[in-house]
C-alpha positions in Angstrom: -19.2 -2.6 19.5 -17.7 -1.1 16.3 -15.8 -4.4 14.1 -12.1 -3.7 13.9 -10.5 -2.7 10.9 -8.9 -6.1 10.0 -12.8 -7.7 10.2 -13.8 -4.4 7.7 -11.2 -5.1 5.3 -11.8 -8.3 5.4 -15.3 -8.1 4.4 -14.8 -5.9 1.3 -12.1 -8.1 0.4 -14.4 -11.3 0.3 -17.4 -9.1 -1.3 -15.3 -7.9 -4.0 -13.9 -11.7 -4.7 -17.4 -12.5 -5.2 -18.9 -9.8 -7.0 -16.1 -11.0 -9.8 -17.0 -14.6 -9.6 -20.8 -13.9 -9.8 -19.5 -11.9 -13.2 -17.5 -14.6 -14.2 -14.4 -12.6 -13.8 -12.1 -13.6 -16.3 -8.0 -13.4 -16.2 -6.4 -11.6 -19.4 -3.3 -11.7 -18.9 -0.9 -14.9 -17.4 1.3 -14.0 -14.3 4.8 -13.0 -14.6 7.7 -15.4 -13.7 7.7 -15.1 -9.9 9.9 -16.6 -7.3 8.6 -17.9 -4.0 10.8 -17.3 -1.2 10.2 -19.3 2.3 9.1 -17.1 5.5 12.2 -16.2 7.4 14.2 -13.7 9.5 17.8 -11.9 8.9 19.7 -9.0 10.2 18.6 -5.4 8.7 19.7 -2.4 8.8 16.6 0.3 9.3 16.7 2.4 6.5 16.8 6.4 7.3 18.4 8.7 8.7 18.9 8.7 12.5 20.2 10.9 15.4 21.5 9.8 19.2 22.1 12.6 21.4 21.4 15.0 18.9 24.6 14.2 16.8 24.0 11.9 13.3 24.3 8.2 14.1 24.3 4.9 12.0 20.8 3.3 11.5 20.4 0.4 13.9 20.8 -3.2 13.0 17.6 -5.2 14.1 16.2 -9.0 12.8 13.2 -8.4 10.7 11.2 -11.1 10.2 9.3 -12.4 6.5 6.2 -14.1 7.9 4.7 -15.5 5.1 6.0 -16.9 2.2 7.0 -13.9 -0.6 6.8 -14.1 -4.3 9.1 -12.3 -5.9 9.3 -11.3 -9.8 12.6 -12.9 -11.1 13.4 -10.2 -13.5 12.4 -6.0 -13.3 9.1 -5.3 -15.3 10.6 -4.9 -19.2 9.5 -2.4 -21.4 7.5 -4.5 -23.2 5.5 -5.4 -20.0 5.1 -1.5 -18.8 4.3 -0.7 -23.1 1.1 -3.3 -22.6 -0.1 -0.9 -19.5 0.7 2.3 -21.7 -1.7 0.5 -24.7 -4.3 0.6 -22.5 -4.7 3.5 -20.9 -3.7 2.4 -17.7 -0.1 3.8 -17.7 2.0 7.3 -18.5 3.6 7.1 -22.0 7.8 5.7 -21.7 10.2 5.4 -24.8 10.7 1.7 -24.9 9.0 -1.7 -26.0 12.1 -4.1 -25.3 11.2 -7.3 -24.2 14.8 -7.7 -22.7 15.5 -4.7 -20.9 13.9 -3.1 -17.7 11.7 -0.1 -17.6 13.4 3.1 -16.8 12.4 6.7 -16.0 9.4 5.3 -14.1 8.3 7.2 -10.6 7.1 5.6 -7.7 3.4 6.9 -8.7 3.8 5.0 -12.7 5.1 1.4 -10.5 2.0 1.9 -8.3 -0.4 2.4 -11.2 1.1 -0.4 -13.5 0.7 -2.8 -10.2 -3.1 -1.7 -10.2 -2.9 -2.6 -13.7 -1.6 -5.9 -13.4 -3.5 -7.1 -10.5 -7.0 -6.5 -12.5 -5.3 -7.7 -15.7 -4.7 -11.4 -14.2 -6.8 -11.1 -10.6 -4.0 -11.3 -8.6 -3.0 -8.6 -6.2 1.0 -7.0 -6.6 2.6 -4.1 -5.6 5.8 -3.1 -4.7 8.0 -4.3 -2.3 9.0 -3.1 1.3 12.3 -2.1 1.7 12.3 -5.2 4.4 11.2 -7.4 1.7 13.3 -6.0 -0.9 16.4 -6.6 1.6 15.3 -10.3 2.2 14.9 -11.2 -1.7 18.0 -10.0 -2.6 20.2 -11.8 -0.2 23.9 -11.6 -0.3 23.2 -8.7 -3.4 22.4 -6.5 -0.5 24.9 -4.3 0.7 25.4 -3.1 4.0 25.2 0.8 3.8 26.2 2.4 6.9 28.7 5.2 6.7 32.2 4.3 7.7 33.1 5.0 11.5 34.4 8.8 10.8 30.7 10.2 9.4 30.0 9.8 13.2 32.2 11.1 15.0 30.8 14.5 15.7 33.1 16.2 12.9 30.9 18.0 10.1 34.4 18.2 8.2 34.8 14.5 8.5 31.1 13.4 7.8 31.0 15.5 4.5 34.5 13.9 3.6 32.9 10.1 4.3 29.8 11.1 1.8 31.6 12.5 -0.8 34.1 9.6 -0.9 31.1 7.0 -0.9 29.4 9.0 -3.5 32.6 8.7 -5.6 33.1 5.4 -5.4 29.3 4.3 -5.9 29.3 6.6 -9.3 32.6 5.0 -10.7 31.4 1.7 -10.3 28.1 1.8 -11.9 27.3 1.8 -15.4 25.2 4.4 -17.1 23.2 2.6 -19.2 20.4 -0.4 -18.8 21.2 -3.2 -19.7 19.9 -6.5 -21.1 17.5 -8.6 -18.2 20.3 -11.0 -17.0 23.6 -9.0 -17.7 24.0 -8.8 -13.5 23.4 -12.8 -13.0 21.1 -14.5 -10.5 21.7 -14.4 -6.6 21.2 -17.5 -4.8 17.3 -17.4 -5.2 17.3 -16.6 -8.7 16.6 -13.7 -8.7 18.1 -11.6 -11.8 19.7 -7.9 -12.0 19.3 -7.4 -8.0 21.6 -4.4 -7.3 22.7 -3.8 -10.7 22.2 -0.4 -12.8 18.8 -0.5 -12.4 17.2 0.9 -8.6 14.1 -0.3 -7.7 11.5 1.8 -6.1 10.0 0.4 -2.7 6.8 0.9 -1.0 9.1 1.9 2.1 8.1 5.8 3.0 11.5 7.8 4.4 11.7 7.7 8.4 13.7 10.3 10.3 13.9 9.1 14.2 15.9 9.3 17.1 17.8 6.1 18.5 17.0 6.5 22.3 19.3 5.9 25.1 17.7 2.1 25.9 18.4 1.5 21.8 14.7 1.8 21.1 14.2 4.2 17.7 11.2 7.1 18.0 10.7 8.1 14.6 10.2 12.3 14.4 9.2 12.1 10.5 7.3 9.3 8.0 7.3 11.4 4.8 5.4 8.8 2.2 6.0 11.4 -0.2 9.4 10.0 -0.2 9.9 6.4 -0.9 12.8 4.0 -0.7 14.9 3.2 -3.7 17.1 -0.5 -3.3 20.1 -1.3 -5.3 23.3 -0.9 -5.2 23.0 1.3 -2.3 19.1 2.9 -0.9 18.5 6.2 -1.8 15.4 8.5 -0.8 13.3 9.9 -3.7 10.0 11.9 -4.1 7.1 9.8 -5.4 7.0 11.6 -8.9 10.8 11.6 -10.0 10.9 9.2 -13.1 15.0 10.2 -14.2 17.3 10.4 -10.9 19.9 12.1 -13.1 17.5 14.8 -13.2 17.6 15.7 -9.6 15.2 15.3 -6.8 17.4 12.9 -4.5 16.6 13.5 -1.2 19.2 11.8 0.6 22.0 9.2 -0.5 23.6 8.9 -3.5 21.8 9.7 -7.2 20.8 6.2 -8.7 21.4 5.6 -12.2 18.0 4.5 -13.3 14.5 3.9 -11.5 13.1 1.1 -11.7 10.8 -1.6 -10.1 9.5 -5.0 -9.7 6.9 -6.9 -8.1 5.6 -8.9 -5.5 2.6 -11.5 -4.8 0.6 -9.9 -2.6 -1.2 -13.2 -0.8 -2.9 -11.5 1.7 -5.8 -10.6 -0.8 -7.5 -13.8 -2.0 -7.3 -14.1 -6.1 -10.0 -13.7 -8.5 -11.1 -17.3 -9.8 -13.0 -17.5 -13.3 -17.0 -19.7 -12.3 -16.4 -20.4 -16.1 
């Protein structure tokens, strides 16, 4: 009988770990300031865009469950963190080297590769967030995004009305530029900036799918060229968009600025130094 995947992965996981011990793998680079966040459940709302009985309908609430516990970056990666990937090689060029302000104008592709980066620079696996995770660490800063009552009523008139008064009301009260890590305060887990004027990419692809009539959801389309944004609102982006203001949205409102931080990722063992 073939192994399953999980025993593969598994496997190459464990080699690799000791392929760098046997060549006394060596950190060079300490870990950022994380935040460890206990496993737990809450109420989310699927993010997407959904039909029932062929008419737009609000994405379904559901309790999504945080299994293990997650380990959050407290602040977005700063210029000066994304300028060390850039030095070596590792990264596409950004104007920037502030140690106190987030990286902006990065796409989902420039997160992914600085998480590579990091993860062989201190031999400890990150990446980006889910959208589920994203949700979870920034607690009461998440806000609820459903369309009011009116975008789904069956009216065209009325749903374009609802968008375009959201869309107003989101680009009045955001503010253009980034700003200094800290200038949005800490939620309750102390975390820093969540939902401020900086999105942050997700590694959540864009679902399209159909709420059946038992409530169960049948997704018709997972597009991973097209990745979540959290903030203020979610928004739906193409992987290689590095400036929203640009274009390229391809649903919700335009965020102000893209970009991203990191999280442990503890199901792949970290490298240890034999030295």
């Amino acid at each position: 009988m073939r192994p399953s995947r999980a025993v593969d992965l598994a496997a190459v996981v464990a080699l690799a770990a000791m392929s760098a011990i046997a060549v006394g793998y060596r950190p060079s680079a300490a870990l950022p300031d994380l935040v460890e966040l206990r496993p737990g459940a809450f109420h989310y709302r699927a993010s997407g865009d959904f039909t029932r009985d062929g008419k737009p309908a609000r994405a379904p609430l559901a309790t999504a469950t945080i299994p293990r516990t997650l380990a959050v970056m407290r602040h977005q990666v700063t210029e000066a963190d994304y300028r060390r990937c850039v030095d070596a090689g590792a990264c596409e060029t950004v104007d920037g080297d502030a140690a106190d302000r987030p990286v902006v104008k990065v796409s989902w592709r420039d997160a992914h590769a600085y998480a590579s980066w990091l993860s062989q620079q201190t031999g400890t696996h990150f990446r980006l967030p889910t959208d589920e995770e994203w949700t979870f660490a920034a607690g009461s800063r998440f806000q609820d995004d459903a369309l009011p009552d009116s975008a789904y009523d069956g009216d065209p008139g009325h749903r374009a009305l609802a968008l375009y008064e959201v869309a107003a009301d989101r680009r009045a009260a955001t503010d253009k530029e980034p700003q200094p890590i800290g200038t949005f305060g800490a939620n309750e887990h102390g975390l820093v900036d969540l939902a401020g004027n900086v999105w942050e990419w997700t590694d959540s692809c864009f679902v399209r799918g159909v709420i059946e009539t038992s409530g169960a959801v049948r997704p018709t389309l997972v597009d991973c060229r097209v990745r979540v944004v959290a903030g203020r609102h979610r928004a739906y982006m193409p992987d290689f968009i590095r400036d929203a203001r640009t274009g390229g949205c391809s649903a919700g409102a335009l965020p102000s600025n893209l970009g991203f931080r990191l999280v442990r990722d503890d199901r792949w063992p970290a490298l240890r130094s034999s030295l």
